[in-house]
C-alpha positions as CSV (number, residue, x, y, z in Angstrom):
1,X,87.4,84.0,82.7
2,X,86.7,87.4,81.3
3,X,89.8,90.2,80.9
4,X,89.7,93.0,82.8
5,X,90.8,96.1,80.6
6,X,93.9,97.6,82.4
7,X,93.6,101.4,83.3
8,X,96.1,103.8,81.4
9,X,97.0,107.5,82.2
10,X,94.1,109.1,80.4
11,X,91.3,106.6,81.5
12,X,92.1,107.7,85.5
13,X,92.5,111.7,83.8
14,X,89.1,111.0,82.6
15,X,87.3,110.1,86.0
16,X,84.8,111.7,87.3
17,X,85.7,114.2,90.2
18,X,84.0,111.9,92.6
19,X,85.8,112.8,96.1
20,X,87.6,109.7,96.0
21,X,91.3,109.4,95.1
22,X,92.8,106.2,93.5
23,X,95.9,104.2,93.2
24,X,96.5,102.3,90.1
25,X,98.8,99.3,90.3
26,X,99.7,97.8,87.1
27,X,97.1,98.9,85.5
28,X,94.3,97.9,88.3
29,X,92.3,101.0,89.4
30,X,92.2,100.5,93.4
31,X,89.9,103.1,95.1
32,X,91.1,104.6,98.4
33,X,89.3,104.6,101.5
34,X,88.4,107.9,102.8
35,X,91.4,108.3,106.1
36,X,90.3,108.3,109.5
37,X,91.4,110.9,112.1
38,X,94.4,109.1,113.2
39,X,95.6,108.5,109.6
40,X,95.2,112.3,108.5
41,X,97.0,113.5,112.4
42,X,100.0,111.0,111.2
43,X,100.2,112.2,108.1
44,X,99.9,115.9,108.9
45,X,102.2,115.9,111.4
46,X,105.3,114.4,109.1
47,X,104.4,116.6,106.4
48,X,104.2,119.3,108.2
49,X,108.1,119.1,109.9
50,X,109.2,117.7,106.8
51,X,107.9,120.4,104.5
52,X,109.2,123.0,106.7
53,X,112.8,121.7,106.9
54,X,113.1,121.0,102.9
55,X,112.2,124.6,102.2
56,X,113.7,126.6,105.1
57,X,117.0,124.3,103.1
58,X,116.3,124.4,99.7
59,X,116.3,120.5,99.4
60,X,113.3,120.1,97.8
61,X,109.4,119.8,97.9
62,X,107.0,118.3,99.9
63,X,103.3,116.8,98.7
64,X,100.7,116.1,100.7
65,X,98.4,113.2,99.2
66,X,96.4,114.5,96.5
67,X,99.5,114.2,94.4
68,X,100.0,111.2,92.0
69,X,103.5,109.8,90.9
70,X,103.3,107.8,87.8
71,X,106.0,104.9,88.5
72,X,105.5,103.1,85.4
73,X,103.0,103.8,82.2
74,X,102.8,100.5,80.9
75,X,101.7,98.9,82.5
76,X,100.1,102.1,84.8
77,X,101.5,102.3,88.3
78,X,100.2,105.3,89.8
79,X,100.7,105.8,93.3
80,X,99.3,109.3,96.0
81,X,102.0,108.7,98.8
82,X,100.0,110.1,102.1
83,X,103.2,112.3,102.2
84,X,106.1,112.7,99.1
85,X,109.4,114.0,99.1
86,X,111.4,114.7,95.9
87,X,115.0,116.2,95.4
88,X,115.1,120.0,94.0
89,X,116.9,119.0,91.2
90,X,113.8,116.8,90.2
91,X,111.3,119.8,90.9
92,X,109.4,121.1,87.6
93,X,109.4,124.6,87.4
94,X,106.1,125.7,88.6
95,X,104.8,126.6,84.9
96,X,105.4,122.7,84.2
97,X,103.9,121.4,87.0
98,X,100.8,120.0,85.0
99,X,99.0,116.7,85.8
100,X,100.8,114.0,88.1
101,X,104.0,114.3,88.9
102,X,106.5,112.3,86.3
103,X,108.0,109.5,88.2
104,X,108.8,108.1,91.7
105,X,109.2,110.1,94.9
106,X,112.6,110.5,96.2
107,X,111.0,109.4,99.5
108,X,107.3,108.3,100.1
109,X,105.4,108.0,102.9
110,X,102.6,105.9,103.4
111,X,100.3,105.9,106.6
112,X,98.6,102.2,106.8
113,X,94.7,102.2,106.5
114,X,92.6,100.1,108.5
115,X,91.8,97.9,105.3
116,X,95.1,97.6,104.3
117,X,97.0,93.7,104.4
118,X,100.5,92.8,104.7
119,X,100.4,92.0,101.2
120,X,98.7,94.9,100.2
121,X,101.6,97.2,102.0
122,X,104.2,94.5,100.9
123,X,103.0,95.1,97.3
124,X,102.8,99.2,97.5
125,X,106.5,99.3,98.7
126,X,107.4,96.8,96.2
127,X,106.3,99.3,93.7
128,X,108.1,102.5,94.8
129,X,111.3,100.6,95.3
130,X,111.2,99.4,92.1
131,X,110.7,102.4,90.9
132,X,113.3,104.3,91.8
133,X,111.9,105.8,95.3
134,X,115.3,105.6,97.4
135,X,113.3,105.3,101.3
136,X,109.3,104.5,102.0
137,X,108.7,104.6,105.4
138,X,105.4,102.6,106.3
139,X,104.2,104.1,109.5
140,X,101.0,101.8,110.9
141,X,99.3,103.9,113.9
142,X,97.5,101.6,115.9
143,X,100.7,99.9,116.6
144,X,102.6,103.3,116.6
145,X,105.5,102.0,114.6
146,X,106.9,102.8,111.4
147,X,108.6,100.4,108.9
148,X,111.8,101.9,106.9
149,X,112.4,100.4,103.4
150,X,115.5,101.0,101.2
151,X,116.1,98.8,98.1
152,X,118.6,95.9,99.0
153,X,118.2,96.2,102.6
154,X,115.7,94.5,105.1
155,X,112.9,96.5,106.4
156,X,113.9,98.0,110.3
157,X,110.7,98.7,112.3
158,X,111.1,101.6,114.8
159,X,108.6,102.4,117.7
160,X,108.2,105.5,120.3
161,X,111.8,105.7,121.7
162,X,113.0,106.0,117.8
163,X,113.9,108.6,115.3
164,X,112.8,108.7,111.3
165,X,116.2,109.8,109.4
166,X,116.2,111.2,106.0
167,X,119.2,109.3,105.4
168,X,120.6,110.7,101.9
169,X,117.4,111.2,100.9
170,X,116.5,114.7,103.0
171,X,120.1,114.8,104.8
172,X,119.9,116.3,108.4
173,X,116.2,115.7,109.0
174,X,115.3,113.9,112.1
175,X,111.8,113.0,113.3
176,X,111.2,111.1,116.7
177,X,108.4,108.6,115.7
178,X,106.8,109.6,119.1
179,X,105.9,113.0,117.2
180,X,104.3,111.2,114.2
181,X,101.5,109.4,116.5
182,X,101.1,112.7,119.2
């Protein structure tokens, strides 16, 4: 059985700009799958009340999913949550707001692809917790639910007649999952 060689921070700096975006999870490069309609709607429509109620309240800033959170550097965990929240007190200034961003999310979002497993989902939330990410919510549109995640506590699945709470995380905010799937 031959080694792979595990990715590092500047073999993914060096890729080519090839329209694709990657994860890297302990060190193995994983390419992402271009998002289908429903995917980018879901994601566009919780970044789009999220980002508006962190900066109309100073909390904090929201990225879309071209951003990449290193977790770990050795080995490389790199994650591009479809939707990221971190704290204002964790904000670079915008002159040092080069390359990914240094460390977890405060809250990540991920929208499940079509391709995606149980374990592959089980594995991605493993990571942020781990981390230091404080909530992940998991939302899965063909079932229209969303999975919450908090380290030490069992997952809680909530459907249509349910709201998304940003907890401690982005206090006050609200989102009835109905609205992430309209």
């Amino acid at each position: 059985m031959t080694a792979t060689a595990l990715f590092t921070l500047e073999d993914v700096e060096r890729l080519p700009d090839d329209a694709h975006r990657y994860d890297v999870i302990r060190g193995e490069l994983i390419r992402l799958a271009a998002a289908t309609a429903k995917h980018g709607r879901s994601a566009n429509n919780i970044h789009l009340d999220m980002g508006l109620f962190a900066r109309d309240r100073g909390l904090g800033r929201v990225y879309s999913a071209e951003t990449g959170f290193v977790l770990s550097r050795d080995p490389l965990t790199l994650l591009c949550p479809d939707v990221a929240f971190v704290r204002a007190n964790r904000v670079p200034s915008w002159d040092d707001d080069e390359g990914f961003f240094p460390g977890p999310p405060d809250l990540a979002v991920e929208i499940r692809s079509p391709s995606e497993t149980g374990p592959d989902v089980a594995r991605k939330v493993g990571e942020y917790l781990a981390a230091g990410t404080t909530l992940v919510w998991y939302a899965d549109p063909p079932h229209r639910v969303v999975d919450v995640h908090r380290s030490g506590r069992a997952p809680m699945t909530l459907g249509n007649g349910d709201a998304l709470d940003g907890e401690d995380v982005l206090p006050g905010f609200r989102l009835p999952v109905a609205h992430v799937f309209r």
